[in-house]
RODO-2510 file (C-alpha; in nm, 4 decimals, decimal comma):
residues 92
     n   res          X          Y          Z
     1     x     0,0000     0,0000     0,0000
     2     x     0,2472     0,2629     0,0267
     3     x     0,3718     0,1732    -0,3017
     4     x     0,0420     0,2727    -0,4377
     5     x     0,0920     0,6027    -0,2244
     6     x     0,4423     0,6646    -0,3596
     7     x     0,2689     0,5950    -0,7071
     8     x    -0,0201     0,8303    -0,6921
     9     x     0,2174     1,0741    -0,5667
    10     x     0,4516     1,1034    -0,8359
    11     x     0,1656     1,0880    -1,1220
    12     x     0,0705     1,3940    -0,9588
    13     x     0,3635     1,5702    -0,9496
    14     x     0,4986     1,4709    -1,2568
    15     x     0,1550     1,5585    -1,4253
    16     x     0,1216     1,8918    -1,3041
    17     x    -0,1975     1,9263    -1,3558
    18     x    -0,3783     2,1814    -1,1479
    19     x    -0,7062     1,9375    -1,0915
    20     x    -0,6198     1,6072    -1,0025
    21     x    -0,7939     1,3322    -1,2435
    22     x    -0,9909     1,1104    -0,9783
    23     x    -0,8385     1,2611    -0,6847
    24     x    -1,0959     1,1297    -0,4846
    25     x    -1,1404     0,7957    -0,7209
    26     x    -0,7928     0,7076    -0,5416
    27     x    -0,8639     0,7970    -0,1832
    28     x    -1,1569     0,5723    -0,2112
    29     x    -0,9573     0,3176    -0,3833
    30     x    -0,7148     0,2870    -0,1445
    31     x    -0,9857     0,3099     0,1620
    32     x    -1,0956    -0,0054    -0,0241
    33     x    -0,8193    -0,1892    -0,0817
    34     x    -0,7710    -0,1062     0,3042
    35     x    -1,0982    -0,2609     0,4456
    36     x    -1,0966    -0,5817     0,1819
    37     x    -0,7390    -0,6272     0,2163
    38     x    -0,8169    -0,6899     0,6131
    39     x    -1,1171    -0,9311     0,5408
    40     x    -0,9321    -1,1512     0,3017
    41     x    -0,6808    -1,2891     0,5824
    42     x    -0,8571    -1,6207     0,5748
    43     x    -0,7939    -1,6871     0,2296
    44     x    -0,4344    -1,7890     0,3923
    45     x    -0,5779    -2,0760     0,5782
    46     x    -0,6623    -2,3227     0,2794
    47     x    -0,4869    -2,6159     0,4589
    48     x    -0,7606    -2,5845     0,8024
    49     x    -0,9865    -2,6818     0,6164
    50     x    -1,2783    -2,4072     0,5366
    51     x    -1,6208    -2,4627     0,4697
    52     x    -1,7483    -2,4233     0,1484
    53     x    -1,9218    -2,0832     0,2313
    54     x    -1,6366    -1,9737     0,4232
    55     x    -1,4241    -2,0332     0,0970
    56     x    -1,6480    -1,8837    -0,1558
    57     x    -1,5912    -1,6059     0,0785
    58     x    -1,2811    -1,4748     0,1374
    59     x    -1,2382    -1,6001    -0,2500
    60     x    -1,5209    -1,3547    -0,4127
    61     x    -1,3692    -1,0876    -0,1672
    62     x    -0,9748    -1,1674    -0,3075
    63     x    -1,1238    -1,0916    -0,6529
    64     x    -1,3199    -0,7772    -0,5481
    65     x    -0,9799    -0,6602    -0,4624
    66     x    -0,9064    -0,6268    -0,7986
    67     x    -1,1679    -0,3403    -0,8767
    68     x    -1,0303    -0,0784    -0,6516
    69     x    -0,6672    -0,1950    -0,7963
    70     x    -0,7685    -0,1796    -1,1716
    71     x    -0,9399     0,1738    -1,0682
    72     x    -0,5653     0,3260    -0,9487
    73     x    -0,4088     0,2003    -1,2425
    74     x    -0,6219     0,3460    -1,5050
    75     x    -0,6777     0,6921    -1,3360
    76     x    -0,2920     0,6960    -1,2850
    77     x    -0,2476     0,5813    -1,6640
    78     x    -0,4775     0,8262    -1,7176
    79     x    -0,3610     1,0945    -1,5815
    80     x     0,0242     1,0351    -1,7184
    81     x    -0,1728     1,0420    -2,0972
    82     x    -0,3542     1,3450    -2,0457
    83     x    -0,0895     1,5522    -1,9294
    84     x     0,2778     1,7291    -2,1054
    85     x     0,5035     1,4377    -1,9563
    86     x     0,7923     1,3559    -2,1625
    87     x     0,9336     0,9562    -2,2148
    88     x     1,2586     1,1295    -2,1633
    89     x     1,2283     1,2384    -1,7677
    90     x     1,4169     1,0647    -1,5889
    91     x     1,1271     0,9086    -1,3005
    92     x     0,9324     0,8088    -1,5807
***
């Protein structure tokens, strides 16, 4: 998670744009991947033994995950795209 903060942080910079593309798209993205990321825990304990509810679960939730994920990346690609960055500075 603070790899997706270091991210966020240097699409904005680097963007310079003076409104922030889903600014509030990636707070609540990462408020999401928060709370699911600290429901999932049991998908770790395949070997116990789970009941089948219990393992539909904490599966559909691991997927869900990948919403709030696929939201960062595409407002950060997005923001990259729509903006005056160059291929040739040096963070990108």
């Amino acid at each position: 998670l603070p790899g997706f903060g270091i991210i966020s942080h240097i699409c904005l910079s680097i963007s310079m744009s003076p409104d922030a593309f889903g600014f509030y798209g990636l707070l609540f993205a990462m408020f999401s991947i928060v709370c699911l990321g600290s429901s999932v825990w049991g998908h770790h304990m395949f070997t116990v033994g789970l009941d089948v509810k219990t393992a539909v679960f904490f599966s559909s939730v691991t997927m869900i995950i990948g919403v709030p994920t696929g939201i960062k990346v595409f407002t950060w690609l997005y923001m990259l795209l729509n903006s005056h960055v160059n291929k040739s500075d040096p963070v990108v």
